[in-house]
CHARMM-style PDB file with segment names, atoms N, HN, CA, C and O in Angstrom:
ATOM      1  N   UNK     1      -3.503 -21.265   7.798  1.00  0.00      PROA
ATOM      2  CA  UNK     1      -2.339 -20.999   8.625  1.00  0.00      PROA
ATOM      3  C   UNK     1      -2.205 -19.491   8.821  1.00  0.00      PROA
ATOM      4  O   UNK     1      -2.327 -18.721   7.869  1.00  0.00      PROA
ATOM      5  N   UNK     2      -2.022 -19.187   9.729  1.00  0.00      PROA
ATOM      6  HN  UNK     2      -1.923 -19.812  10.503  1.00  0.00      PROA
ATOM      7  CA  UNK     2      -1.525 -17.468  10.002  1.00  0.00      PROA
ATOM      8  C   UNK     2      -0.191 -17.639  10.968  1.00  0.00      PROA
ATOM      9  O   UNK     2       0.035 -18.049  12.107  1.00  0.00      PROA
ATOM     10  N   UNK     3       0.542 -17.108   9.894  1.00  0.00      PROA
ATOM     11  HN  UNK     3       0.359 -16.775   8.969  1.00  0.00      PROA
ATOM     12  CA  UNK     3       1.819 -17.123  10.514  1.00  0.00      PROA
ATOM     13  C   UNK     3       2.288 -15.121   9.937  1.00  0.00      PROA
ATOM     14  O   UNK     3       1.986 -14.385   8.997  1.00  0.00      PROA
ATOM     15  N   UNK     4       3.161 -15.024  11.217  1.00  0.00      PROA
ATOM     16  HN  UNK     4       3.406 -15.622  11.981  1.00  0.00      PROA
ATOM     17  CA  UNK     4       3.656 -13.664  10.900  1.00  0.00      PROA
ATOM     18  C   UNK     4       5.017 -13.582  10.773  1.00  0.00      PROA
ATOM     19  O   UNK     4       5.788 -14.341  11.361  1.00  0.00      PROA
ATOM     20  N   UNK     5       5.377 -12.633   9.981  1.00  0.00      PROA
ATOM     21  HN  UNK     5       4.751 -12.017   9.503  1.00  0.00      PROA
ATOM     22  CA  UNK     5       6.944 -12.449   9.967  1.00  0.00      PROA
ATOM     23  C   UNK     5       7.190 -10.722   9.621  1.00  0.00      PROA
ATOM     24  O   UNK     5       6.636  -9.907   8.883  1.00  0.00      PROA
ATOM     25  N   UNK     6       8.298 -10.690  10.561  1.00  0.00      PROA
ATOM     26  HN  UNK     6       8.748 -11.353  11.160  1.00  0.00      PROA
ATOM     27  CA  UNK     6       9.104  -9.267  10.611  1.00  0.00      PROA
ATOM     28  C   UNK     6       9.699  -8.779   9.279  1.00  0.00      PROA
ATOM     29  O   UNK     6      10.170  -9.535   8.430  1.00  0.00      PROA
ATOM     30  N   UNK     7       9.644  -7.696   9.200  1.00  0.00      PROA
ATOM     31  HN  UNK     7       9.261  -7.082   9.890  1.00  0.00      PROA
ATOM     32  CA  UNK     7      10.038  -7.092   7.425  1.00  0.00      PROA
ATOM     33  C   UNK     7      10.772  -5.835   8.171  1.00  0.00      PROA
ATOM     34  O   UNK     7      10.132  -5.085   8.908  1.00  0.00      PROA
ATOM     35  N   UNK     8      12.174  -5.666   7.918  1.00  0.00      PROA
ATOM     36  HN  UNK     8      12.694  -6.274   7.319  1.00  0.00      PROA
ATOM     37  CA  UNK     8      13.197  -4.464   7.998  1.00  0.00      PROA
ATOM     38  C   UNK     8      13.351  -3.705   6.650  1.00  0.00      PROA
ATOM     39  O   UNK     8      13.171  -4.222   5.548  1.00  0.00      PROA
ATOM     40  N   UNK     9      13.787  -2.117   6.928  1.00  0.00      PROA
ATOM     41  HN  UNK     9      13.933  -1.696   7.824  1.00  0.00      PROA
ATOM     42  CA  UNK     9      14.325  -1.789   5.889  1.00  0.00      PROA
ATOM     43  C   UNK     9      14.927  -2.175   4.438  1.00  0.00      PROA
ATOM     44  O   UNK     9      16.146  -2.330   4.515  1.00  0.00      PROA
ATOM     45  N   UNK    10      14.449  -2.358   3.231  1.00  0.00      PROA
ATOM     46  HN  UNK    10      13.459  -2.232   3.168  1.00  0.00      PROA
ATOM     47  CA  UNK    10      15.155  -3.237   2.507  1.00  0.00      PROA
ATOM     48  C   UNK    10      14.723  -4.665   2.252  1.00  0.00      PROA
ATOM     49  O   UNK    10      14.886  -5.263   1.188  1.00  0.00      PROA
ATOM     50  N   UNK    11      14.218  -5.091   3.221  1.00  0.00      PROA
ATOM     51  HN  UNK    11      14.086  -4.605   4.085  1.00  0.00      PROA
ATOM     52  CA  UNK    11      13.658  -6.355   2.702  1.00  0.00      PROA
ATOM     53  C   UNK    11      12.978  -6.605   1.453  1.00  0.00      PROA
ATOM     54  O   UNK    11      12.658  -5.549   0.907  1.00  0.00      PROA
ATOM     55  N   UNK    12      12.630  -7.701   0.779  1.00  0.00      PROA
ATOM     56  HN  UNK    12      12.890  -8.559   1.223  1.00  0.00      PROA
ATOM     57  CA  UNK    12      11.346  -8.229  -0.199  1.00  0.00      PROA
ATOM     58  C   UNK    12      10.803  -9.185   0.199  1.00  0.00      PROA
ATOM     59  O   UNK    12      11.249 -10.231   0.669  1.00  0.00      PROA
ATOM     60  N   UNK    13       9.409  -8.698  -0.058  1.00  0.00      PROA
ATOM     61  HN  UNK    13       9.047  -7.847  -0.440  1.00  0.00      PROA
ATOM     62  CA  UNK    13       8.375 -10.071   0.287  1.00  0.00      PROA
ATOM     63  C   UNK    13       7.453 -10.090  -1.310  1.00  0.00      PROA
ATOM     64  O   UNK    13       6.994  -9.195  -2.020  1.00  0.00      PROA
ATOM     65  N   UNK    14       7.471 -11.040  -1.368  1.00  0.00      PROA
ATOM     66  HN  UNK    14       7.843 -11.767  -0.791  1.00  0.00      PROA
ATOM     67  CA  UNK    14       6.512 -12.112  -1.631  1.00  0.00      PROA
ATOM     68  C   UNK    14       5.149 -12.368  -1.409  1.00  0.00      PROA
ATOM     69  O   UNK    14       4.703 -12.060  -0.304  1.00  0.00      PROA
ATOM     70  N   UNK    15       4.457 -12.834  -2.179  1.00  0.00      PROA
ATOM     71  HN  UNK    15       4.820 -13.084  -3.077  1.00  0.00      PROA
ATOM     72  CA  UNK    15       3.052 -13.551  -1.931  1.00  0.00      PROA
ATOM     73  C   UNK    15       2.553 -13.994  -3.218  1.00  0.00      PROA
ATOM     74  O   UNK    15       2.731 -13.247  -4.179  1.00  0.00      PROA
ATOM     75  N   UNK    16       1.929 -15.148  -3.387  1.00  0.00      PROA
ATOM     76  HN  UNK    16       1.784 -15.756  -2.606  1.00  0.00      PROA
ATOM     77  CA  UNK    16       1.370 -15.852  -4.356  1.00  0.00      PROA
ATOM     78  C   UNK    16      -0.095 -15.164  -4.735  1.00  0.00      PROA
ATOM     79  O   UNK    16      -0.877 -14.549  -4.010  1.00  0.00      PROA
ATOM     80  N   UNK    17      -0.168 -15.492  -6.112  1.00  0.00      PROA
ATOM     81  HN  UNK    17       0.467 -15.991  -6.701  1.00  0.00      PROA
ATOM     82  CA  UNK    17      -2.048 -14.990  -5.999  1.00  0.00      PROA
ATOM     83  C   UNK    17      -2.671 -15.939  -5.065  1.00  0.00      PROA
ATOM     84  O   UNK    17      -2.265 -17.050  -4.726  1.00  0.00      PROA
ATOM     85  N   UNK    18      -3.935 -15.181  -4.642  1.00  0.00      PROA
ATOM     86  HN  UNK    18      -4.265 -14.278  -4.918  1.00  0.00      PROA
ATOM     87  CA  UNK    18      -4.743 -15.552  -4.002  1.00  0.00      PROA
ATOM     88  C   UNK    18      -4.025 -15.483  -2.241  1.00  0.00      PROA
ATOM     89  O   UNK    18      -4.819 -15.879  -1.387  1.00  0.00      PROA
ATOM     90  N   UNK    19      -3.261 -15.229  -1.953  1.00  0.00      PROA
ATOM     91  HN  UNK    19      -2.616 -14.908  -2.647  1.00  0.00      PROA
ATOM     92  CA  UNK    19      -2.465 -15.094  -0.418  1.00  0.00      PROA
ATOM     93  C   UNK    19      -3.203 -13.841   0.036  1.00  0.00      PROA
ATOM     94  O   UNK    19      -3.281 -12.730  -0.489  1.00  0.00      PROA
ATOM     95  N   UNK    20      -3.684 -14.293   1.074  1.00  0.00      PROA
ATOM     96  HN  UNK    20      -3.621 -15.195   1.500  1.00  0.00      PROA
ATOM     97  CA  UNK    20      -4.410 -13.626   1.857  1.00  0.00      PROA
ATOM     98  C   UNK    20      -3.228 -12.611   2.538  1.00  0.00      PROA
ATOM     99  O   UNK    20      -2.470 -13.360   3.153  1.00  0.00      PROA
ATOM    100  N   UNK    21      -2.772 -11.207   2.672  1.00  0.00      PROA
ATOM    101  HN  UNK    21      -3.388 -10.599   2.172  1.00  0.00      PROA
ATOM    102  CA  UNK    21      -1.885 -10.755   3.842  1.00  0.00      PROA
ATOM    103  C   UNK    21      -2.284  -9.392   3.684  1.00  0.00      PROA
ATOM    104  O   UNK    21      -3.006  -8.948   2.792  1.00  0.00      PROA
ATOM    105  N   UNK    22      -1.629  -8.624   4.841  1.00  0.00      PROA
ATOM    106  HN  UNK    22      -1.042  -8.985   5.566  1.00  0.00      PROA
ATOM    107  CA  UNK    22      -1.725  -7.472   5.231  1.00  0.00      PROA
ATOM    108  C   UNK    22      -0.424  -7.193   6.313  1.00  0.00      PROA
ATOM    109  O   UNK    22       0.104  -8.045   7.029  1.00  0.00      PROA
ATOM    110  N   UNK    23       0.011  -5.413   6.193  1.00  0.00      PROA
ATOM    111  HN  UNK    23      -0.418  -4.721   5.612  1.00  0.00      PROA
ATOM    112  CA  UNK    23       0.855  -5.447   6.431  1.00  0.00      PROA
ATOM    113  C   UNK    23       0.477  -4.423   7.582  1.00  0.00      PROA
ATOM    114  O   UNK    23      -0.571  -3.777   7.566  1.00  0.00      PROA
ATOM    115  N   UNK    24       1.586  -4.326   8.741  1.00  0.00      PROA
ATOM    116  HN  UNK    24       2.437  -4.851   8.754  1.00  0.00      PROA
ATOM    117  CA  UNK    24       1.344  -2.750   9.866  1.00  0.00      PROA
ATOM    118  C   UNK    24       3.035  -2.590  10.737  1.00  0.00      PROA
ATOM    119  O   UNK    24       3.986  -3.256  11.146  1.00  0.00      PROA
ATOM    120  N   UNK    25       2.598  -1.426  10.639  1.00  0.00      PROA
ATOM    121  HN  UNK    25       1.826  -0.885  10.306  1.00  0.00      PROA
ATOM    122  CA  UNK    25       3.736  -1.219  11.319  1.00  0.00      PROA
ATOM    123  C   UNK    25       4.100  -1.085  13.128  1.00  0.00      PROA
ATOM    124  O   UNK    25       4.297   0.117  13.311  1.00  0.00      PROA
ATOM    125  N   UNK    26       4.181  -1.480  13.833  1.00  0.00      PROA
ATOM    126  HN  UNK    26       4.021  -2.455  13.684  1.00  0.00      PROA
ATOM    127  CA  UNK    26       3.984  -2.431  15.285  1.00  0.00      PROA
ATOM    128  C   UNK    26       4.680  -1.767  16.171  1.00  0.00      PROA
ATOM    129  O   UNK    26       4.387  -1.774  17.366  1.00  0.00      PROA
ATOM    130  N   UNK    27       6.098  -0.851  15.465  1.00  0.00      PROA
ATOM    131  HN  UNK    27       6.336  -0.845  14.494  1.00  0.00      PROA
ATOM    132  CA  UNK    27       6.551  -0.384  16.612  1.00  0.00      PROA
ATOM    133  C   UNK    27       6.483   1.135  16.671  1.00  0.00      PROA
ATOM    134  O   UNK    27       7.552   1.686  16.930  1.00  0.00      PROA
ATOM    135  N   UNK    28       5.663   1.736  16.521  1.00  0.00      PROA
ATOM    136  HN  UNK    28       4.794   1.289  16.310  1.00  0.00      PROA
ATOM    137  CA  UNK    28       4.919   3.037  16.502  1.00  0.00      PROA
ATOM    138  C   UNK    28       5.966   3.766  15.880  1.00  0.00      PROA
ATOM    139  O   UNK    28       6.335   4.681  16.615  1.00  0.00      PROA
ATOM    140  N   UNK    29       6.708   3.698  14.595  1.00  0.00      PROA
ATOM    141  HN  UNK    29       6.408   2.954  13.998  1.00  0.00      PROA
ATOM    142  CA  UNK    29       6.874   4.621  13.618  1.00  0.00      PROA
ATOM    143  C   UNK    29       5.887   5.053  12.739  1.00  0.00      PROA
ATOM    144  O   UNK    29       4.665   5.190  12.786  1.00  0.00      PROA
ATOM    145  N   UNK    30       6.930   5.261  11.775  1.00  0.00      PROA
ATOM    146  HN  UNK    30       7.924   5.150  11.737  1.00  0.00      PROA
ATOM    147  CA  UNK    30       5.758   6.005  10.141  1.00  0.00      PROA
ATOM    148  C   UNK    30       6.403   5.128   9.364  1.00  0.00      PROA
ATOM    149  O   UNK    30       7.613   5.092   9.139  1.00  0.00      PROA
ATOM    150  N   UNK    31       5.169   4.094   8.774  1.00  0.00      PROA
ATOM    151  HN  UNK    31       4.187   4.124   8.957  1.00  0.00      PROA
ATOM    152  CA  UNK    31       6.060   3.827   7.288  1.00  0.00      PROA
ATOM    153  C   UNK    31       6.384   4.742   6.247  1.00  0.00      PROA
ATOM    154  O   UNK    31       5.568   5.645   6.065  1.00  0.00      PROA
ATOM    155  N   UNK    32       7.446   4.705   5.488  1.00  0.00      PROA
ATOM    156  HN  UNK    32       8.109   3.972   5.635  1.00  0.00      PROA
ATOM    157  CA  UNK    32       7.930   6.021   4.588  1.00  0.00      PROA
ATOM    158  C   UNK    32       7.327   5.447   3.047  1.00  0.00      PROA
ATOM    159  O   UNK    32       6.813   6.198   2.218  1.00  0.00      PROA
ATOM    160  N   UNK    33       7.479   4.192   2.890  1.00  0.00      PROA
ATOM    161  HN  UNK    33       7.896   3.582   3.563  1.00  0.00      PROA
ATOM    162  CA  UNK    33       7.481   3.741   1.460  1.00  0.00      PROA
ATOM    163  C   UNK    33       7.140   2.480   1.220  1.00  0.00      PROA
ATOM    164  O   UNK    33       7.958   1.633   1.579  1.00  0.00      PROA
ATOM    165  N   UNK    34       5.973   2.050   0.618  1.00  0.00      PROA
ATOM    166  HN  UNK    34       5.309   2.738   0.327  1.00  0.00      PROA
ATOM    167  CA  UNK    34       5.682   0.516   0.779  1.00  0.00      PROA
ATOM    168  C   UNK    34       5.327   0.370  -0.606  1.00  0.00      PROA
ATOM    169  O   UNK    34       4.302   0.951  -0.964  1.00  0.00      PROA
ATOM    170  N   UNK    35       5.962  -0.283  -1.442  1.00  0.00      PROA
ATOM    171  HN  UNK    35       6.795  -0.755  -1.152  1.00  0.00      PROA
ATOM    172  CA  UNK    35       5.779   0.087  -3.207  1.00  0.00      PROA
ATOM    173  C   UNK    35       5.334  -1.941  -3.510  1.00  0.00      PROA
ATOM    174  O   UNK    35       5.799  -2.932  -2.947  1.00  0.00      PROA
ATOM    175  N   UNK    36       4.735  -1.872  -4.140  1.00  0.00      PROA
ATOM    176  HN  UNK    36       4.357  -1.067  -4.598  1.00  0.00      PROA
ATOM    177  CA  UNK    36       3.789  -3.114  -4.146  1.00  0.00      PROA
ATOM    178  C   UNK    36       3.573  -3.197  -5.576  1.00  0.00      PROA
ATOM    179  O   UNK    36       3.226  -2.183  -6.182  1.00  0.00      PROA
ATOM    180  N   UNK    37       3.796  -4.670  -6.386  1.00  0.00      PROA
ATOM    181  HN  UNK    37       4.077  -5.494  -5.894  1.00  0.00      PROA
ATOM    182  CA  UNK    37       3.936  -4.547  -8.147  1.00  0.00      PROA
ATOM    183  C   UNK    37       2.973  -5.767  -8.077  1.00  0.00      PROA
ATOM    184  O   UNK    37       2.734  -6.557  -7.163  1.00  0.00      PROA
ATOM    185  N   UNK    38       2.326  -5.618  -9.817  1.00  0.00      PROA
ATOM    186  HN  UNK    38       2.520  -4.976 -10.559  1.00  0.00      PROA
ATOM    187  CA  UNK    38       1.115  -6.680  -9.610  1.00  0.00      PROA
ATOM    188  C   UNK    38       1.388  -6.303 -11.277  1.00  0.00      PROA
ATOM    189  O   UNK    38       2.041  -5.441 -11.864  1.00  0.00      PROA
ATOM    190  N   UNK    39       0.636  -7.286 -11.631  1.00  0.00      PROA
ATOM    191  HN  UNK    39       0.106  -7.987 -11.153  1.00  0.00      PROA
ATOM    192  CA  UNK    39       0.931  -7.982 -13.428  1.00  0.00      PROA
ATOM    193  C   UNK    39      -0.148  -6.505 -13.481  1.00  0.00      PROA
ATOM    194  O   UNK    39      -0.971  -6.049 -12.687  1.00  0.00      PROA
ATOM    195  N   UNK    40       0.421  -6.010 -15.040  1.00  0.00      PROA
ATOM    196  HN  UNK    40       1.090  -6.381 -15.684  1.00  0.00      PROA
ATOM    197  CA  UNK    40      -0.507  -4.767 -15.146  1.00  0.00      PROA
ATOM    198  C   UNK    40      -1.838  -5.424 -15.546  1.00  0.00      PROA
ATOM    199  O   UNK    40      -1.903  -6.650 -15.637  1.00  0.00      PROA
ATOM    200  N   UNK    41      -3.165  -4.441 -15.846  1.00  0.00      PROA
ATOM    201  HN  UNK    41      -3.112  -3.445 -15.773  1.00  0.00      PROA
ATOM    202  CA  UNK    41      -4.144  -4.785 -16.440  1.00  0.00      PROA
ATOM    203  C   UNK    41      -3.984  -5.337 -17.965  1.00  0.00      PROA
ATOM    204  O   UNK    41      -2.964  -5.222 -18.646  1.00  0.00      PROA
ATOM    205  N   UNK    42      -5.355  -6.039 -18.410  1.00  0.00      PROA
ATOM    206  HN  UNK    42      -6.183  -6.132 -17.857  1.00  0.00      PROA
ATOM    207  CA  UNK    42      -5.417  -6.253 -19.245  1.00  0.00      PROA
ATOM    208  C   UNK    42      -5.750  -5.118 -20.813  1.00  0.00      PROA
ATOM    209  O   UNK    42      -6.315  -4.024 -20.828  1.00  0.00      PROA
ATOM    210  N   UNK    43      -5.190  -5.852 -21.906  1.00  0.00      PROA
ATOM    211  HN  UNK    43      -4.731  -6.740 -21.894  1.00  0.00      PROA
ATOM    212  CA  UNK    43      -5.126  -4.693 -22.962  1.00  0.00      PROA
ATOM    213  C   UNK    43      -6.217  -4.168 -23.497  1.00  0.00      PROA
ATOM    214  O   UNK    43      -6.075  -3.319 -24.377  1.00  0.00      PROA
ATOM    215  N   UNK    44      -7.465  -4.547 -23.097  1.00  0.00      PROA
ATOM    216  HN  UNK    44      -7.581  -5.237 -22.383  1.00  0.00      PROA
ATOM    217  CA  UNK    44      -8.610  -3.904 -23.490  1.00  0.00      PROA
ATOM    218  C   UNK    44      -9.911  -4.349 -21.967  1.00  0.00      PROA
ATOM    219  O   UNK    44      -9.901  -5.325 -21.217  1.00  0.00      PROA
ATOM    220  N   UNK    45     -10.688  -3.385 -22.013  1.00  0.00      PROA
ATOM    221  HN  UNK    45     -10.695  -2.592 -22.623  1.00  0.00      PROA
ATOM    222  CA  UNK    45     -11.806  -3.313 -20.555  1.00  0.00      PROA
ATOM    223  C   UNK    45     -11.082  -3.369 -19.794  1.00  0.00      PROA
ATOM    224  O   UNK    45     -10.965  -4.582 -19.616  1.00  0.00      PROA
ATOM    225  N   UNK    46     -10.061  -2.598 -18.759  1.00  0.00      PROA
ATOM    226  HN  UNK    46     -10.157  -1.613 -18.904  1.00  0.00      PROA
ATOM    227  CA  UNK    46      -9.371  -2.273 -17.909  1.00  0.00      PROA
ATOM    228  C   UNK    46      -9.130  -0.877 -17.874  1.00  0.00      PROA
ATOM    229  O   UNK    46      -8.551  -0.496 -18.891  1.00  0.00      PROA
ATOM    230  N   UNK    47      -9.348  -0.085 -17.146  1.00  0.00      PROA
ATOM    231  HN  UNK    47      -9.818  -0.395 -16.319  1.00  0.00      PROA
ATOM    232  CA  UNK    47      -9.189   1.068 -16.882  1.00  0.00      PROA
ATOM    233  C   UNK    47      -8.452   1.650 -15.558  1.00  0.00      PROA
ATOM    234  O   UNK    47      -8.198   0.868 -14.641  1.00  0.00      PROA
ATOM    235  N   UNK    48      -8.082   3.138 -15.450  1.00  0.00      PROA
ATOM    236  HN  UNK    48      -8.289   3.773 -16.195  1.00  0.00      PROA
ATOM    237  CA  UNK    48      -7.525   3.205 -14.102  1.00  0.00      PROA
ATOM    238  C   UNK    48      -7.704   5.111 -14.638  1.00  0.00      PROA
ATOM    239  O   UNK    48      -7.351   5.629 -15.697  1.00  0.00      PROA
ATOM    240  N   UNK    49      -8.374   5.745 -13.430  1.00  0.00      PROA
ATOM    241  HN  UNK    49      -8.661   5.324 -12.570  1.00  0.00      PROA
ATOM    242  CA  UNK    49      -9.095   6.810 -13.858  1.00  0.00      PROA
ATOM    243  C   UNK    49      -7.894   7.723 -12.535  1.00  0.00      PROA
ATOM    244  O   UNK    49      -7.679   7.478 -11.348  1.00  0.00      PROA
ATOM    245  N   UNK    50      -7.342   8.815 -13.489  1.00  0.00      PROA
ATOM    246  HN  UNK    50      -7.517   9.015 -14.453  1.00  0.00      PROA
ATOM    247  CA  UNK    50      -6.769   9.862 -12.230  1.00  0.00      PROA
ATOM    248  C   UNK    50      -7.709  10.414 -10.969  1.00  0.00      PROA
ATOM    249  O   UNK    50      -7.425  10.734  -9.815  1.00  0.00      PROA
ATOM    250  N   UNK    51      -8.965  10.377 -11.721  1.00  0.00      PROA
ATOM    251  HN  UNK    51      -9.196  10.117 -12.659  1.00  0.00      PROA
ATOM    252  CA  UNK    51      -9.786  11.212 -10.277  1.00  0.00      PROA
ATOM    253  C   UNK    51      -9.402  10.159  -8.982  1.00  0.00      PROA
ATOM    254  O   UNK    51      -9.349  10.669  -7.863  1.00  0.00      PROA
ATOM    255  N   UNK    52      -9.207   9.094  -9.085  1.00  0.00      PROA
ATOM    256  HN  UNK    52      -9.250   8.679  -9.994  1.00  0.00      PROA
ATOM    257  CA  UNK    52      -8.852   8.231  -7.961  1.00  0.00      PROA
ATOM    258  C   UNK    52      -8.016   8.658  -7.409  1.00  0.00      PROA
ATOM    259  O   UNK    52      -8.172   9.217  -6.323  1.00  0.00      PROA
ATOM    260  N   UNK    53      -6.876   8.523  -7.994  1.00  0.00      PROA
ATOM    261  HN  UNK    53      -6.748   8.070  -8.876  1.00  0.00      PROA
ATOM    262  CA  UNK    53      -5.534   9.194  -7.542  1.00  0.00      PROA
ATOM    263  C   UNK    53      -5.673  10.395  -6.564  1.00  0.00      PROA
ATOM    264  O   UNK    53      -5.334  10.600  -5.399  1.00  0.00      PROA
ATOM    265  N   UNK    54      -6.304  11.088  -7.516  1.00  0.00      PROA
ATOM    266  HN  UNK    54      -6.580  10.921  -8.462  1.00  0.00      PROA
ATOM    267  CA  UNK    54      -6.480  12.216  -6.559  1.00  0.00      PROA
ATOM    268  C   UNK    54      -6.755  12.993  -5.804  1.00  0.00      PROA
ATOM    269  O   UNK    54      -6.357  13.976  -5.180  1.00  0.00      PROA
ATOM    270  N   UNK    55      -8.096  11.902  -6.097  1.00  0.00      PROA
ATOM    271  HN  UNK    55      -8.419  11.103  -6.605  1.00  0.00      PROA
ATOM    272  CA  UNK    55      -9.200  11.799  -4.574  1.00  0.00      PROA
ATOM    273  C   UNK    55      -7.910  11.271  -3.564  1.00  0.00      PROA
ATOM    274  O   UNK    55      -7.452  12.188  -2.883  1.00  0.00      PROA
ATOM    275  N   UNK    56      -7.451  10.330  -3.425  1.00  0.00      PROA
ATOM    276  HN  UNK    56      -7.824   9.585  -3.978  1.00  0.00      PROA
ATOM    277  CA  UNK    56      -6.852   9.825  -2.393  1.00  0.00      PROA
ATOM    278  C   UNK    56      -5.380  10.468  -1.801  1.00  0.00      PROA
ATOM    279  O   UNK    56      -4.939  10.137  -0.700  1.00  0.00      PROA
ATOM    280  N   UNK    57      -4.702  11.422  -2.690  1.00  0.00      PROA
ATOM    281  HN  UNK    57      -5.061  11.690  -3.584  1.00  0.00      PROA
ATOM    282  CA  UNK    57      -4.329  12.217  -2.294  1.00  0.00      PROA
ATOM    283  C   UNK    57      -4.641  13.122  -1.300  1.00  0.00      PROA
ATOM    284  O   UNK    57      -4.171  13.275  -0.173  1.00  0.00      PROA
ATOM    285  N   UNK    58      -5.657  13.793  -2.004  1.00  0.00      PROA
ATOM    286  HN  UNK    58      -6.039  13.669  -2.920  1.00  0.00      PROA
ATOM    287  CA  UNK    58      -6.274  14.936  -1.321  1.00  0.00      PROA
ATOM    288  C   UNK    58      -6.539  14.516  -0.017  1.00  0.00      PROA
ATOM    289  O   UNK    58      -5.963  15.100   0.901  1.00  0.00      PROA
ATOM    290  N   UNK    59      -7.670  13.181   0.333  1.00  0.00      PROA
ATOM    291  HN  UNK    59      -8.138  12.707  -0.413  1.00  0.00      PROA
ATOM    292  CA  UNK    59      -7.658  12.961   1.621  1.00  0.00      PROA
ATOM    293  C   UNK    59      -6.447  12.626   2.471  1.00  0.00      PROA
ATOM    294  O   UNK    59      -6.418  12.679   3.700  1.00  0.00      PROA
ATOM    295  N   UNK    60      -5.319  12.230   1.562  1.00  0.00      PROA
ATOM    296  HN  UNK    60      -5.343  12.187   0.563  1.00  0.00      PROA
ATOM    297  CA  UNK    60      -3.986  11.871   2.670  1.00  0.00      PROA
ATOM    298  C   UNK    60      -3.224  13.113   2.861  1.00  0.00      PROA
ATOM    299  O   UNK    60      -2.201  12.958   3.527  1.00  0.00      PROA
ATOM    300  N   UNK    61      -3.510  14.544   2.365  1.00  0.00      PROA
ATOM    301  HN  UNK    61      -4.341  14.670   1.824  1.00  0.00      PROA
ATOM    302  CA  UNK    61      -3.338  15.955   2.254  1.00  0.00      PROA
ATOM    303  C   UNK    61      -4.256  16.012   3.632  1.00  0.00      PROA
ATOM    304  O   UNK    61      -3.757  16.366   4.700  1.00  0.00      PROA
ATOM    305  N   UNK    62      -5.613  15.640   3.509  1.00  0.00      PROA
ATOM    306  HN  UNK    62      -6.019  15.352   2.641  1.00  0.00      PROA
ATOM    307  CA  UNK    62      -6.141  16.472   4.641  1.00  0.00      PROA
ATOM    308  C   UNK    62      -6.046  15.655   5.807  1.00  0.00      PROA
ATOM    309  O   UNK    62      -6.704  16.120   6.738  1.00  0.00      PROA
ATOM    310  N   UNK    63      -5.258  14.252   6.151  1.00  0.00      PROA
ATOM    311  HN  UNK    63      -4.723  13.874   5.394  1.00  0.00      PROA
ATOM    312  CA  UNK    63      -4.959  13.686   6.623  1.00  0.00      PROA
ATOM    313  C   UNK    63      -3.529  14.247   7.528  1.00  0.00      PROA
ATOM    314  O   UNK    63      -3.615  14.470   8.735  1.00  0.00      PROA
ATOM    315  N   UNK    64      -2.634  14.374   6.997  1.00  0.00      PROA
ATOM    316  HN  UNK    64      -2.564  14.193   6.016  1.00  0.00      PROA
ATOM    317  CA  UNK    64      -1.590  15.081   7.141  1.00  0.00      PROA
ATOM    318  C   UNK    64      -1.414  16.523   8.059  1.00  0.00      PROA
ATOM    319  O   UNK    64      -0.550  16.844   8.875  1.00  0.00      PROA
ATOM    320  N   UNK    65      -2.707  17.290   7.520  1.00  0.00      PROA
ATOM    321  HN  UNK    65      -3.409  17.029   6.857  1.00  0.00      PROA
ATOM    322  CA  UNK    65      -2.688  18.660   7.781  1.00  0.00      PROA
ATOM    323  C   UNK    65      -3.290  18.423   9.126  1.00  0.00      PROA
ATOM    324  O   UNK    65      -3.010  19.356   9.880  1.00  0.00      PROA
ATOM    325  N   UNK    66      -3.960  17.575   9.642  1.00  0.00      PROA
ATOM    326  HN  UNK    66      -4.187  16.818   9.029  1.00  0.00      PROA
ATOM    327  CA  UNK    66      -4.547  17.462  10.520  1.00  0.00      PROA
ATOM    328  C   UNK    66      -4.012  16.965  11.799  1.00  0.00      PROA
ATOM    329  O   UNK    66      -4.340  17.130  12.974  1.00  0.00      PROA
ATOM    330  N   UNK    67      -3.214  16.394  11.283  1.00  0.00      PROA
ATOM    331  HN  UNK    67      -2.947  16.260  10.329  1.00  0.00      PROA
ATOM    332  CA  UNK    67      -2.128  15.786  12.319  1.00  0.00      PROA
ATOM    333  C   UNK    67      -0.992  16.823  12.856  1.00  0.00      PROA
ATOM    334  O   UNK    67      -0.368  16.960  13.909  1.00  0.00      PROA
ATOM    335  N   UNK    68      -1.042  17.500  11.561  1.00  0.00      PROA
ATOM    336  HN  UNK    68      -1.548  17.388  10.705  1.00  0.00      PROA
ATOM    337  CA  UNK    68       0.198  18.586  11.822  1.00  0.00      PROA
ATOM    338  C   UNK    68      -0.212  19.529  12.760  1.00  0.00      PROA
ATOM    339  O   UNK    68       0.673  19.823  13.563  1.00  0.00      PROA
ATOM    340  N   UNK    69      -1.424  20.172  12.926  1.00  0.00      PROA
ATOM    341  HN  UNK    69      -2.143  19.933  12.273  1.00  0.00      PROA
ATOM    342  CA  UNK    69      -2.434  20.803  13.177  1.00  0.00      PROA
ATOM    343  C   UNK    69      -2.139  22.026  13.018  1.00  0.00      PROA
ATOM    344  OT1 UNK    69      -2.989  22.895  13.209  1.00  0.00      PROA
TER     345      UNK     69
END
């Protein structure tokens, strides 16, 4: 099934594991804040490394600057 639905300011959504979705924003703003929670990792062989972080910063830094020009 692909069904779509509208999300305003404030809203909560939902999705089950395994739910396929993706989200965009349609009426040519900027999304400001899209904060997304998921069961943490597990207590041992799970990791989460800052260089990520900050790799992806940096490119949304040079993302930014570029736009700004």
């Amino acid at each position: 099934m692909n069904r779509q639905l509208g999300l305003r300011p404030g809203d909560t959504f939902w999705t089950g594991v395994g739910c396929i979705h993706a989200f965009y924003e349609v009426k040519g703003g900027t999304v400001l804040w899209l904060e997304t929670s998921a069961p943490g990792p597990p207590d041992r062989h799970s990791y989460r490394f800052d260089r990520d972080w900050e790799y992806l910063a940096e490119q949304l830094r040079d993302q930014l600057s570029a736009v700004a020009g």
